[in-house]
C-alpha positions, 0 to 999 in steps of 0.5 A: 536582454532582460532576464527574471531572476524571479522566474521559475528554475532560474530565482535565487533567494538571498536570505530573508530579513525579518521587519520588526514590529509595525509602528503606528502605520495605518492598518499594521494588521494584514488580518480581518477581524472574522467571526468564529470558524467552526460551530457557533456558540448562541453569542456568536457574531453571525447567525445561521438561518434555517434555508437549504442554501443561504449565505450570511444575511449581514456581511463582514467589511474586508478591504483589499489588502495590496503588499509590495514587493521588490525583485532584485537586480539582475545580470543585465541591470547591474551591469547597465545600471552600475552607476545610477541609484535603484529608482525605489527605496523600501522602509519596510519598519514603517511599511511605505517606500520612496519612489524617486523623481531624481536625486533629490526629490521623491514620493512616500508611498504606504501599502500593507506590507513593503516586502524587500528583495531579501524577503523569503517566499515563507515570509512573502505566503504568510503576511500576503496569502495566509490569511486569506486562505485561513478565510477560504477554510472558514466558509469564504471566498478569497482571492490572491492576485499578483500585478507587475511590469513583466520580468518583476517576479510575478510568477516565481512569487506565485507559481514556483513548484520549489521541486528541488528546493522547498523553501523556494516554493511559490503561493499556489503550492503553499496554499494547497499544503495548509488546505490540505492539512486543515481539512478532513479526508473523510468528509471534506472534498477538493477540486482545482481547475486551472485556466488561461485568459489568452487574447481574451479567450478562457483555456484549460491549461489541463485540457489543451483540447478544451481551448473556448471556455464560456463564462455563466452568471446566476442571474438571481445571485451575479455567481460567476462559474466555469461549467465547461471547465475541467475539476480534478479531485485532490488526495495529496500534494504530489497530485497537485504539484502534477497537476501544476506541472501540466498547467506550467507547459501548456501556458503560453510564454514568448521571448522578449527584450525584458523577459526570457520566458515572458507569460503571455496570458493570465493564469487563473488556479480555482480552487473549490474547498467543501467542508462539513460542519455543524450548525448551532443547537436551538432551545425550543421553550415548552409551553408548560414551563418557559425556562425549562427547553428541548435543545434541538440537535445541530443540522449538518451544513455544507460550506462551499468556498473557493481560492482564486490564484491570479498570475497576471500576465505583466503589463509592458511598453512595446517600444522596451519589449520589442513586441512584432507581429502575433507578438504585438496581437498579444501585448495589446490584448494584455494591456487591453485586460488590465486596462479595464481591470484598473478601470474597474477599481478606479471605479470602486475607489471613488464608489461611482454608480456605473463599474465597467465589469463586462469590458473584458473576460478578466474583469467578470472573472474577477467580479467577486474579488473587487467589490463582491463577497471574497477576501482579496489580497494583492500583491504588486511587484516591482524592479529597481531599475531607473529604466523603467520608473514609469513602469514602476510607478504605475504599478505603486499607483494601481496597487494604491487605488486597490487599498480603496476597494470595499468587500462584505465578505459573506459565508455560504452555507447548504443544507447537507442533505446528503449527510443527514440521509447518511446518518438517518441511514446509519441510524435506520440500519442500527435499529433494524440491526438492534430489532432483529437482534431483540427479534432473534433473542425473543425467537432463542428464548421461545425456543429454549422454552419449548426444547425445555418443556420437551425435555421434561415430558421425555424425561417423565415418559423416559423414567415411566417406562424404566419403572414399568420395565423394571416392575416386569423385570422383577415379576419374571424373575420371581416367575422363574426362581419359582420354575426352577426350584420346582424342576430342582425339586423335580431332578432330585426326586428323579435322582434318588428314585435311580440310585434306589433302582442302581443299587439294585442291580449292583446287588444282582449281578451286573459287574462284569461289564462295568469291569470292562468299561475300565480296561478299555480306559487302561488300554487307551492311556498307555497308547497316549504315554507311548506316543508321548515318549515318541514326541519326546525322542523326535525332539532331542533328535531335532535339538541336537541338529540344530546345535550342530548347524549353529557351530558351523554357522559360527564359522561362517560368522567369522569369515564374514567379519574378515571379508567386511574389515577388509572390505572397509580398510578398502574403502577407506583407502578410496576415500583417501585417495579421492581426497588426494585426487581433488586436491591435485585436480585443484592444483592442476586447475590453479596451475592451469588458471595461472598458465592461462593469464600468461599467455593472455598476457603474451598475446596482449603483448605482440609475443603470440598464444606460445601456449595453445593448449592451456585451456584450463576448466576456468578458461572455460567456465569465463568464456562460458560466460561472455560467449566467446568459447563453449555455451553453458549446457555444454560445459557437462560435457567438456568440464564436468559438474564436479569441477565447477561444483569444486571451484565454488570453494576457490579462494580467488573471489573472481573464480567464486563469482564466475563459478556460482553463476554458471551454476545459476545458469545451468540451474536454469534448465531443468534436465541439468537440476538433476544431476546439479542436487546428484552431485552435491551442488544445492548442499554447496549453494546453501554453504554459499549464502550461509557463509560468504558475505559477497552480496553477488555471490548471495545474489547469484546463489540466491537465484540458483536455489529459486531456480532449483526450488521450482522441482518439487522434489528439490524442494523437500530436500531445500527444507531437510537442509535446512534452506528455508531458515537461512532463506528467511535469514538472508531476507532479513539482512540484505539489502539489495534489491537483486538479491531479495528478488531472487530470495523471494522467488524461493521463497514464493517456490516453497509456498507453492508446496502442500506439505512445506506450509507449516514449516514455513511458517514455523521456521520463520518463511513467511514472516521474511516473506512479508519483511521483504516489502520494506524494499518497495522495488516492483520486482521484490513485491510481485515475487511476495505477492507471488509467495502469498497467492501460492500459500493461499492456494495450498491452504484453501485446497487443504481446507477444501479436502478436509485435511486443515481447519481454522483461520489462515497462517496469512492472517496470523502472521499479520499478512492481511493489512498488506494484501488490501492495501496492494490489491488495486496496485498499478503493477499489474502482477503484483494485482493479479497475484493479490487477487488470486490471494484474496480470492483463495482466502475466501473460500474458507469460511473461518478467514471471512469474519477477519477479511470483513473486518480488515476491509477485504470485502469491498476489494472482492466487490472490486474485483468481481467488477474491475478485475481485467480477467474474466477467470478471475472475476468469476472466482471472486463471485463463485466465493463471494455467493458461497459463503454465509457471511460474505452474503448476510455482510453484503445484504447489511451493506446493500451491495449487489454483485 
């Protein structure tokens, strides 16, 4: 049986040989001559009319153009067919080949193009199907068609995906790349639908469900459409090459003699190109001066043209294919198609009156391409084989009477309505935006003038009033500088009449009681010197005790020091023999390690366990592992966190491994975190990330250290030590995905503490955080965007309890970009988590202006209507309505919640 060498997966190309330059053959150019693609200068070949939807009012002639192409021997025929000559000889220099009567005699054929088996799937896109979808961005339609007995090559030509080879890649996937490459995402749109003809019924290869297409003709214009058809939207090639994927395993394909995988129906790839251009500026003369104009602006136009990819389905003989039963049905309703499609261009050939369009689905579908407005390429693939020349004849003289058929290729145009209300919009709100501005400074103006004039009549009132005050001030100063010389004038004339009236009485007698005035005085001075030299006495006496209490102190002092010497001579010599003790212990556990492969080894060997009691601590800690012994929360009790703790600094890397992840389980459990950090094992875990560089002993240390960063408390003494600088390090080097999963979690741990946030940030934690992103592993992202919602949550209620001020350390350190681009990510934690993060940094109305800016705003609007939890959602819409910003941008946006 037949095989395809052409079909997909199962093609090899052999190298592809470049033909040189055409000779003097009739049409050596594969290209129409077009007119200019884009905006038309006045000299331009084709005018724009100035209807909303219009075509081209004189088409361009374009022939169908028909390229030949030879598949190469395979299996089978080189072993049937090892003795005869290939029945076709190729001169592609000249671009005709020979087709052999017998050994003598043959007939010369000319096509467009004459593609040998050698010819690589680059060369076979360029000179056939290039042009044509250069055509489909210019405003044209086009179509690319392929024809051939079945096994000739005709899908692997057309429809090959080239997934592990790219130079393997067929028509339909190279069209797409150049469509996609040539257009603009922002303003231009493409859609694909993809169909099957089968038993003269039109299928949605990418709805099975959909299996009855009905075909609608616009009875003014003759357009064919699809209306019941599926259109799927195109971003990027990956979709697309999906989209073929899904297409390729709903088409219909059998099994027969001539062909493996043999296509039963026609595949038909429509592809919808919309692009906006620019139509041609026109000079509207003035009446007062003709050769002076106004140059009217270009009007936005829409052209709208569409690519149709045709993997005919081959044509065969029933007695080579060995066609039978619901087989035979289908074989006939092929030949039925592509015989009312020959007709149909043996009819345009000779230009007769009557073309038999409506004799078969296929041949109203393919209206436009034969003798209507689209540029048409064709391509007719043949075998080598002499078993089949008739076959291969027939298909050189189709694709002969096809070079014959005429097209007036014609571009269609719209009026872009939408584009213009847009910009008209733009506009409008520019001005309403430039009013309210002028608005606002004639408002701030009239404002200052009057708080100036205000200012002025209080400052006038204000120095009115102080010139009064002081004028006041001054009058009862002189007021009373004027009482008081009179009452000084008044106290001395009252003086000097009493001395008159003392000196008197002094003269007359009156000294005795003066006299005892004094010794009263007397008296009362030696009573304070006598109570004076009393203090004095108490004082010394309590000098003098004090002296006699500091020497016996002094005493004391020095039995102090004795007993504090001793007492450190004590410790020290504790500390040495705790040092001599876990030196023995680690000798004992290496003894005890090594008695325990022994007797493993004697067990494996027949000899029995001679040894029953050599269970050392590693014993227990590796059966602690595999389950076989003790269960990891028991291992406080039978070996003790100490020793475990001590075998992380084994120097056997196994002992290490087995050590550190029983430490990571424990760590699991918070009643054992406590007496874990108690004894030195946190310090012991940042020793091990610090200084091994076994990427599991990271690992699984990486992962204890998040275990015990989810206790607050661990989590203040992780910074003291100094772990989220070597966090941030141990990020920045690894590698493996595990492991920063586990680095991160920490990290995303410490974020969730108020008073670690500016040492996270200032010790380099979230800018590791966001390093980690490079990995692009599921896992790693949600434990980032874990980290940052925690950061965003602690920063927005610092905000709110007034404790911090400013815009978020996030967007400082560049977070923001990141967080819009992942908040509608598929994963559903890493969305969630992103949510939350934008939900927090809205709250605080200094991040509003830089979110606005960065698009974050339309992800909140997002959110308060997609987000799946109603919390949520809720949040999102509490921010969004109380910040002043998020609602002047939404009013300038016109967006309601």
């Amino acid at each position: 049986m037949a095989s395809n060498g052409y079909r997909n997966g199962t093609g090899t190309n052999k190298g592809a040989i470049k033909p040189p330059a055409s000779s003097n053959i009739r049409s050596s150019s594969f290209k129409s001559r077009l007119p200019p693609s884009s905006n038309h200068s006045p000299g331009s070949a084709l005018r724009r009319t100035s209807s909303a939807s219009f075509t081209t009012a004189a088409g361009v002639p374009g022939r169908v153009r028909v390229a030949v192409r030879l598949r190469p021997r395979n299996a089978e025929e080189s072993t049937a067919d090892a003795d005869f000559a290939d029945c076709v000889e190729l001169q592609p220099e000249l671009k005709r080949l020979k087709l052999r009567k017998n050994n003598w005699e043959s007939e010369t054929y000319e096509f467009d193009e004459v593609l040998t088996e050698f010819a690589s799937q680059k060369r076979v896109y360029e000179v056939v199907a290039k042009p044509v979808v250069e055509s489909v961005l210019d405003g044209y339609n086009g179509t690319v068609m392929a024809y051939g007995q079945t096994g000739t090559g005709k899908t692997f030509t057309l429809g090959r995906l080239g997934e592990e080879d790219t130079s393997a890649r067929g028509i339909m996937v190279r069209s797409m790349e150049e469509i996609l490459a040539n257009v603009s995402r922002e303003t231009d749109s493409i859609s694909v639908s993809y169909l099957q003809l089968y038993m003269e019924t039109i299928q949605d290869l990418l709805d099975p469900a959909n299996d009855n297409i009905s075909i609608v003709e616009d009875p003014r214009t003759g357009d064919v459409s699809l209306p019941g058809a599926t259109h799927v939207e195109i971003k990027d090639e990956q979709s697309f090459l999906e989209l073929l994927r899904l297409g390729e395993a709903h088409r219909i394909a059998a099994n027969t003699k001539l062909n493996t995988e043999s296509s039963r129906s026609h595949a038909i790839l429509m592809v919808h190109v919309k692009r906006s251009v620019l139509g041609e500026e026109v000079a509207i003369p003035t009446e007062s001066d003709k050769s002076s104009h106004f140059v009217k602006p270009p009007k936005p136009l829409v052209r709208k043209s569409k690519l149709v990819l045709v993997d005919l389905a081959g044509s065969e003989r029933v007695q080579k294919s060995g066609s039978e039963g619901h087989m035979l049905e289908e074989a006939k309703s092929i030949n039925l198609s592509l015989s009312a499609l020959g007709k149909c261009i043996n009819a345009l050939a000779e230009n007769s009156a009557h073309v038999p369009i409506r004799d078969s689905k296929l041949t109203r579908l393919l209206r436009d391409s034969f003798g209507g407005t689209a540029r048409t390429s064709l391509i007719v693939t043949i075998g080598p084989s002499p078993r089949h020349r008739g076959e291969t004849a027939s298909t050189i003289l189709f694709g002969q009477r096809a070079m014959k058929v005429e097209n007036m290729l014609r571009i269609k145009e719209e009026f872009d309505y939408k584009s213009l209300a847009r910009r008209l919009e733009i506009q409008l709100d520019k001005l309403i935006a430039e009013n309210d501005r002028q608005q606002k400074a004639f408002d701030d103006e009239v404002e200052r003038i009057n708080l100036e004039a205000q200012n002025r009549v209080s400052e006038v009132e204000r120095n009115f009033t102080d010139a009064l005050e002081k004028e006041r001030l001054k009058c009862q100063m002189e007021y009373m500088e004027s009482v008081k010389k009179l009452e000084e004038k008044m106290i001395e004339n009252q003086q000097k009449h009493q001395h008159d009236g003392f000196m008197k009485d002094k003269c007359n007698g009156e000294g005795p009681g003066f006299c005892e005035d004094i010794a009263v005085i007397i008296k009362l001075l030696e009573k304070e010197t006598h109570m004076r030299k009393e203090a004095e006495k108490e004082v010394n006496k309590l000098k003098s005790q004090l002296g006699q209490h500091m020497d016996a102190g002094a005493g004391g002092d020095a039995e102090i020091l004795k007993l504090q010497i001793a007492l450190e001579d004590e410790v020290h010599q504790k500390k040495k023999l705790e040092e001599e003790i876990i030196i023995l212990r680690s000798q004992m556990l290496q003894l005890t390690f090594e008695a325990d492969q022994m007797r493993r080894c004697l067990a494996r060997g027949g000899s029995g366990n001679a040894y029953p009691g050599l269970d050392s601590p590693m014993s227990q800690v590796r059966d602690s592992l595999s389950g076989h012994k003790t269960p990891v929360s028991a291992l406080f009790d039978q070996v003790g966190v100490e020793k475990i703790l001590d075998l992380l600094e084994s120097e056997d890397a196994n002992v290490r491994i087995h050590a550190v992840k029983v430490v990571a389980n424990l760590a699991a459990e918070e009643a054992n975190q406590e007496r874990i950090v108690e004894a030195g094992g946190l310090t012991s875990l940042l020793m091990l990330l610090r200084s091994y560089e076994d990427e599991t002993v990271r690992r699984v240390a990486a992962g204890a250290i998040a275990n015990l960063a989810m206790n607050e408390a661990n989590q203040e003494l992780i910074m003291v030590q100094g772990g989220i600088s070597l966090l941030s390090t141990t990020a920045s080097d690894a590698e493996d995905p595990q492991t920063l999963r586990m680095v991160a979690g920490a990290i995303a741990n410490l974020c969730g503490n108020d008073k670690l946030q500016a040492t996270l940030r200032s010790e380099g934690g979230i800018k590791a955080l966001l390093g980690m992103v490079r990995c692009r592993h599921p896992d790693v992202l949600s434990q980032v965007a874990r980290g940052i919602a925690n950061f965003a949550k602690c920063e927005s209620r610092a905000s709110t309890n007034g404790i911090r001020s400013g815009r978020s350390l996030l967007i400082d350190e560049g977070a923001l970009p990141w967080i819009v681009q992942n908040a509608n990510n598929d994963a559903a934690p890493i969305r969630r988590h992103i949510e939350l993060a934008l939900c927090h940094l809205a709250q605080h109305e200094a991040n509003a202006k830089d979110m606005i800016n960065g698009g974050a705003l339309w992800e909140l609007v997002r959110i308060t209507r997609d987000c799946s939890r109603e919390d949520i959602r809720s949040l999102a819409r509490r921010t969004l309505n109380s910040s002043l910003l998020f609602r002047s941008e939404m009013r300038r946006l016109r967006i309601e919640l």
